[in-house]
One Martini backbone bead per residue (centre of mass of N, CA, C, O) as a GRO file, in nm:
protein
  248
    1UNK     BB    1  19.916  13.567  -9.896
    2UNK     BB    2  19.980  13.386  -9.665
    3UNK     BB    3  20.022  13.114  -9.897
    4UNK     BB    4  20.227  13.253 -10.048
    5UNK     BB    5  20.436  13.241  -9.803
    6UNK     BB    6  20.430  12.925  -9.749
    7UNK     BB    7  20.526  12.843 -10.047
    8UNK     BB    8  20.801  12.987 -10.054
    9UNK     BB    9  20.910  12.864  -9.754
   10UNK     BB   10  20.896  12.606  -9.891
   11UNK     BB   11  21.089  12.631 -10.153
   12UNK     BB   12  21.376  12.738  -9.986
   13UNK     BB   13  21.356  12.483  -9.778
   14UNK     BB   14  21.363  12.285 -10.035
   15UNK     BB   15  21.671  12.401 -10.094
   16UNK     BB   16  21.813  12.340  -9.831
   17UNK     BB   17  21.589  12.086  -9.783
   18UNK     BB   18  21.560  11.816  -9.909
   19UNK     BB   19  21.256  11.638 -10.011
   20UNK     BB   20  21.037  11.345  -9.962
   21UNK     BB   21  20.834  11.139  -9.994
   22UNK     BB   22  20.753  10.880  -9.725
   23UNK     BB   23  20.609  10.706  -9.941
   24UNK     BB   24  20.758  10.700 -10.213
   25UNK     BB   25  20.999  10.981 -10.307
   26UNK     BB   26  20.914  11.226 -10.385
   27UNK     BB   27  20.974  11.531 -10.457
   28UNK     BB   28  20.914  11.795 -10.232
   29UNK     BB   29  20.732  11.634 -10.070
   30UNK     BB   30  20.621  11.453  -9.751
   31UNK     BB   31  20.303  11.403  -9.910
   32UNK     BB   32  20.132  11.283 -10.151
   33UNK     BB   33  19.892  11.312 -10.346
   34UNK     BB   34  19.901  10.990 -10.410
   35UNK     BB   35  19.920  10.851 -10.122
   36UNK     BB   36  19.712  11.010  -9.922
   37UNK     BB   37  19.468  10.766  -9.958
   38UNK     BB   38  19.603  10.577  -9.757
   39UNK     BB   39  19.520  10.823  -9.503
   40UNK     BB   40  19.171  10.835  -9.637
   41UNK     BB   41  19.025  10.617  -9.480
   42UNK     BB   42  18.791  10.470  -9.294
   43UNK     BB   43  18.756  10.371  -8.994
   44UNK     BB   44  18.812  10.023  -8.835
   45UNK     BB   45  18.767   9.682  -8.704
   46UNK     BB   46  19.095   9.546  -8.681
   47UNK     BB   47  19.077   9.245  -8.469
   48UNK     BB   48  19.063   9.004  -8.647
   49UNK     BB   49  19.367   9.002  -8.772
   50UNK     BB   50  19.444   8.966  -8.412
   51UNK     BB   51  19.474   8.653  -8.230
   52UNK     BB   52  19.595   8.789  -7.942
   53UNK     BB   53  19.310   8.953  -7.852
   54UNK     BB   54  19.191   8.654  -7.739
   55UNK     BB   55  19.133   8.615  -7.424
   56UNK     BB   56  18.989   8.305  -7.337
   57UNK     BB   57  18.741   8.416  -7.136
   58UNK     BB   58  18.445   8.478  -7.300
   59UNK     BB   59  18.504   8.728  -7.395
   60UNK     BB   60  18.589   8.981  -7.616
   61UNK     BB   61  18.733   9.066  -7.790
   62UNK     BB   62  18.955   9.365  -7.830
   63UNK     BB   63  18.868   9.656  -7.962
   64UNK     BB   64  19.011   9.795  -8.313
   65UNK     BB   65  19.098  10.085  -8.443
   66UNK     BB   66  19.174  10.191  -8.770
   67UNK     BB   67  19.306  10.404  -9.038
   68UNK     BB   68  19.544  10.187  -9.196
   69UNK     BB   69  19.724  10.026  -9.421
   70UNK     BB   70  19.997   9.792  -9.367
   71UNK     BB   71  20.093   9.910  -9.664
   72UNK     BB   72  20.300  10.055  -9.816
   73UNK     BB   73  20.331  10.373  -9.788
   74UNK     BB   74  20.255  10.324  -9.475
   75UNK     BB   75  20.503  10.184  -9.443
   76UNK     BB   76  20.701  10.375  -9.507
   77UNK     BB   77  20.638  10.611  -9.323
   78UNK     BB   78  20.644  10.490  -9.032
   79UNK     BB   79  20.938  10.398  -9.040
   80UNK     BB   80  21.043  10.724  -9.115
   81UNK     BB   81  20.930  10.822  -8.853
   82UNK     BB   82  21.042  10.677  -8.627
   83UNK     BB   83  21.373  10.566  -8.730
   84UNK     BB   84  21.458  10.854  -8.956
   85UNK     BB   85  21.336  11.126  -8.885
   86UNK     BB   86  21.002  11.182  -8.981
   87UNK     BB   87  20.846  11.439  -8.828
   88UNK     BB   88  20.715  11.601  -9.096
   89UNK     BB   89  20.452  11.352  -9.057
   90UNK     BB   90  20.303  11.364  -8.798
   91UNK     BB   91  20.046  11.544  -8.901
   92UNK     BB   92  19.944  11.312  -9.082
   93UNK     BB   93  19.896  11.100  -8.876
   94UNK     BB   94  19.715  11.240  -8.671
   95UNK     BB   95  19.507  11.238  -8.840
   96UNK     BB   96  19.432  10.968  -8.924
   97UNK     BB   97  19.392  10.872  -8.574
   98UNK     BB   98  19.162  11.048  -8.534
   99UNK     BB   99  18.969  10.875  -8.682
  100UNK     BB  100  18.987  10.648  -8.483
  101UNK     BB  101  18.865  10.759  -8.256
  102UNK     BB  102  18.608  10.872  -8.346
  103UNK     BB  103  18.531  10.567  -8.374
  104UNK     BB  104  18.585  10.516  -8.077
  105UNK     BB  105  18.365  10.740  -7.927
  106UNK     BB  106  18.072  10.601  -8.031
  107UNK     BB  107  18.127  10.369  -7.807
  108UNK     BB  108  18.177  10.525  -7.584
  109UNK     BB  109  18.005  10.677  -7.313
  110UNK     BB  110  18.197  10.921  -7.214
  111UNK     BB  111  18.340  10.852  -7.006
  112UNK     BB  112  18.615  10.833  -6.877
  113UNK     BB  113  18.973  10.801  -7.004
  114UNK     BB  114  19.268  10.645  -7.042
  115UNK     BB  115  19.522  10.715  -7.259
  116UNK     BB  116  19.732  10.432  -7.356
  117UNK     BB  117  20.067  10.395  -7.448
  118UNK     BB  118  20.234  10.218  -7.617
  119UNK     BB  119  20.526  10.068  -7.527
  120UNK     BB  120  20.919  10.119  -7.504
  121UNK     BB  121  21.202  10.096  -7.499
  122UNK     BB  122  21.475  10.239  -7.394
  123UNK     BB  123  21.631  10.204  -7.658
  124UNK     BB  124  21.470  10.337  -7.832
  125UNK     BB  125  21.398  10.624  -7.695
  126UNK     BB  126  21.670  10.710  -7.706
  127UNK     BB  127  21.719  10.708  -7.994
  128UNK     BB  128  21.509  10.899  -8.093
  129UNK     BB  129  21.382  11.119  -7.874
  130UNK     BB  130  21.098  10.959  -7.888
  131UNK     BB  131  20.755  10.909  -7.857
  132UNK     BB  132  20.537  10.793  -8.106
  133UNK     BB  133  20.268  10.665  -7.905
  134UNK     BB  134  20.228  10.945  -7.780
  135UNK     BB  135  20.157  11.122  -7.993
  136UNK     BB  136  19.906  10.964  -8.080
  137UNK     BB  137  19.777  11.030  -7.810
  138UNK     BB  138  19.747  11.324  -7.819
  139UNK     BB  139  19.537  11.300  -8.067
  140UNK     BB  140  19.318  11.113  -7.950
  141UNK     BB  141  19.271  11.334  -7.686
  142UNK     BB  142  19.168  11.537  -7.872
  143UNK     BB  143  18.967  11.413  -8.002
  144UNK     BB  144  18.763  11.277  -7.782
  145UNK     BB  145  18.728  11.563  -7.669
  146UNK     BB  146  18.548  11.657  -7.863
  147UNK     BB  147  18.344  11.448  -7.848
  148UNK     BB  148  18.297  11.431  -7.514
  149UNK     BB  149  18.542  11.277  -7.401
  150UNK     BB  150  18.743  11.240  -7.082
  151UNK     BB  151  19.032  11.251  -7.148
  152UNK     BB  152  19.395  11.109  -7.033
  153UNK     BB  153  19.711  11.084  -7.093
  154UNK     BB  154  19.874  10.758  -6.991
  155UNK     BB  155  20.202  10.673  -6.987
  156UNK     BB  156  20.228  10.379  -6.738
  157UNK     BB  157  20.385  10.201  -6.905
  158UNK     BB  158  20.650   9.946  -6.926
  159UNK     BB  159  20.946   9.791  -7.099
  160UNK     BB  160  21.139   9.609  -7.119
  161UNK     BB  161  21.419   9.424  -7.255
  162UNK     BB  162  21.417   9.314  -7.617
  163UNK     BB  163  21.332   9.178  -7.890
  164UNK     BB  164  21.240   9.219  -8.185
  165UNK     BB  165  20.900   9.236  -8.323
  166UNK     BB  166  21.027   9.174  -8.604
  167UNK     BB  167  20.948   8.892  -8.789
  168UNK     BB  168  20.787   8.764  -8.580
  169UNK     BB  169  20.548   8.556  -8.479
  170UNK     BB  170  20.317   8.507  -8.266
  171UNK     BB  171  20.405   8.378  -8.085
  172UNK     BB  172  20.671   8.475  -8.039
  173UNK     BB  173  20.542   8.796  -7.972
  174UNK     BB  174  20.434   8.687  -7.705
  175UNK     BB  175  20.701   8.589  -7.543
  176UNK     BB  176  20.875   8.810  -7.595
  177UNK     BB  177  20.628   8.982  -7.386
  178UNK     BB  178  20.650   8.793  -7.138
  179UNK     BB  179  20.660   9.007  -6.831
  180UNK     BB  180  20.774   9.321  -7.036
  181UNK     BB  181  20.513   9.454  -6.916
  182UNK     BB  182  20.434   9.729  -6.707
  183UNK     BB  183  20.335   9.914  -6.422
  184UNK     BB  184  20.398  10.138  -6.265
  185UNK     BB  185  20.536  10.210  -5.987
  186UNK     BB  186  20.290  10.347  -5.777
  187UNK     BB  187  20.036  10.309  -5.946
  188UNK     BB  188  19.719  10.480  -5.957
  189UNK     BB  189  19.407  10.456  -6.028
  190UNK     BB  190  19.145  10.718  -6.127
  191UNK     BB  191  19.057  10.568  -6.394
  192UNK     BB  192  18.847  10.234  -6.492
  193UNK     BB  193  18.930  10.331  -6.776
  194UNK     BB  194  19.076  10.202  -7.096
  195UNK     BB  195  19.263  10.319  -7.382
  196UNK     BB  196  19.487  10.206  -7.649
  197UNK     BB  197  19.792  10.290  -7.795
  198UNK     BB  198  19.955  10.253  -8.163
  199UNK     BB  199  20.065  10.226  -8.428
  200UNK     BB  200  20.071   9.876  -8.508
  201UNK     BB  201  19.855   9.587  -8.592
  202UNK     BB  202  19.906   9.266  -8.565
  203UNK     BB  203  19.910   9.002  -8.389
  204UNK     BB  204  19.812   9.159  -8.081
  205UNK     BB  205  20.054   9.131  -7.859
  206UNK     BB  206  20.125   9.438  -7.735
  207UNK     BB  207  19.815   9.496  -7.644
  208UNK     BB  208  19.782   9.221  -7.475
  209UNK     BB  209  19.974   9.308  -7.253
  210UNK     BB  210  19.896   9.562  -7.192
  211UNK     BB  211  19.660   9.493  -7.091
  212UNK     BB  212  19.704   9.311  -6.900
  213UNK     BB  213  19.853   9.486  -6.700
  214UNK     BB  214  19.593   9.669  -6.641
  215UNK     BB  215  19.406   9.470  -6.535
  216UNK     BB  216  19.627   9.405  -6.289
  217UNK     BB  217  19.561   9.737  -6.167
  218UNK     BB  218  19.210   9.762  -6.238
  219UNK     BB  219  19.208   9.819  -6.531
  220UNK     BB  220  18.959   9.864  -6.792
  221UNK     BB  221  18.982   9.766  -7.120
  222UNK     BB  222  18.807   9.895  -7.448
  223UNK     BB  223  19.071   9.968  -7.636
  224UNK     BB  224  19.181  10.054  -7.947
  225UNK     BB  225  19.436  10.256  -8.093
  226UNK     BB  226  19.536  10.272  -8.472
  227UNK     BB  227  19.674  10.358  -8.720
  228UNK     BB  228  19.763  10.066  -8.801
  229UNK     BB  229  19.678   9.743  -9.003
  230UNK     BB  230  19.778   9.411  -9.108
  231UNK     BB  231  19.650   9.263  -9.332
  232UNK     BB  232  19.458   9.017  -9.361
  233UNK     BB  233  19.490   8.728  -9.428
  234UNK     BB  234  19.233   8.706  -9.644
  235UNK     BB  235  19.466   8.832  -9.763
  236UNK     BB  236  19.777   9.008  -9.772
  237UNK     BB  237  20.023   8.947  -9.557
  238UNK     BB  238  20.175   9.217  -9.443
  239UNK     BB  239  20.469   9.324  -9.233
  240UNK     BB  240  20.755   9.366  -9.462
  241UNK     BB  241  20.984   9.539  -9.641
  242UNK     BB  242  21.258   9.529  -9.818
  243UNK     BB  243  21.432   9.731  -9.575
  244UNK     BB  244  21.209   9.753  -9.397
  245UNK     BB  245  21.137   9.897  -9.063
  246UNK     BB  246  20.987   9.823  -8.755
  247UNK     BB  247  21.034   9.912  -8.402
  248UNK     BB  248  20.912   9.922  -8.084
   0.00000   0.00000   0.00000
């Protein structure tokens, strides 16, 4: 009975507030059956095609988890979520985000760990009415705390304004940020290890910049946690589709 009453009020709802699906635009449905696939694939490794992640003194890469592949459906789900007001895929979305967690729970030793949002310019975050990233945190922050780690959303990071991160190359998205991350004024960790939380990871500039941020008031990044990561050089690079926009 009870989802006989859910789908009333959606097809209710579907009449006066018409949807369409935010991956393809079919009708009437937020997420379809067609598209779901693209947000059902196992989390992996995705820091391989993403070389602003290379620390360049002898560490390891920066380990980040991704839940799909930032191109088709999921390219334009993640659009119309940020920037055209797309709440509605929110909760498909964090169930996603919250596999690429979840593998990346196997891999932390269970200690306390700050779960810290890549941020959003001021004028961004005004724009929206919300932090997307922040948002994905709070996912992160469930899966995480279900596994047994001690996880802490810690928004801690802040952005000056700059140009937008969409459609500039490598070097151009890491100058871009340089030196416009920085740690909350007057704040000290309480816990020595953070993982990072993004939407979307292209070529690792924005990952990198809250890394060193983080690192320089005292707290080891150990890995970082991504909706989608943009297909590997080795197959096909796509960054957006025309008309398409997601801006940090």
């Amino acid at each position: 009975m009870a989802s006989w009453w859910r789908a009333t009020a959606s097809d209710v709802l579907g009449l006066v507030l018409p949807v369409s699906c935010a991956g393809c635009g079919a009708d009437d449905v937020g997420w379809c059956a067609r598209c779901r696939p693209a947000l059902a694939r196992p989390a992996w490794r995705a820091e391989g095609g993403a070389g602003r992640l290379d620390r360049l003194d002898g560490r390891p890469v920066l380990p980040v988890w991704a839940a799909a592949e930032f191109a088709g459906p999921v390219l334009r789900a993640v659009s119309a979520w940020k920037d055209h007001g797309r709440t509605d895929v929110t909760p498909v979305l964090a169930s996603a985000v919250r596999r690429a967690a979840r593998a990346a729970a196997d891999q932390l030793d269970g200690g306390p760990v700050l779960v810290v949002p890549a941020p959003s310019t001021g004028a961004a975050r005004r724009r929206r009415g919300r932090d997307p990233a922040g948002e994905l945190a709070v996912a992160v922050v469930a899966e995480l705390r279900l596994r047994g780690v001690a996880a802490r959303r810690t928004p801690v990071l802040r952005r000056a304004a700059g140009a937008d991160q969409a459609g500039l190359s490598a070097r151009s998205r890491a100058g871009n940020l340089a030196g416009r991350v920085r740690v909350r004024r007057g704040w000290s960790p309480a816990v020595p290890d953070a993982l990072l939380v993004d939407d979307v990871l292209t070529t690792g500039a924005t990952l990198a910049a809250c890394a060193r941020a983080l690192e320089a008031a005292g707290v080891a990044v150990v890995g970082g946690v991504v909706l989608a990561a943009t297909p590997h050089p080795g197959g096909r690079w796509i960054g957006r589709e025309p008309g398409v926009s997601v801006e940090p």
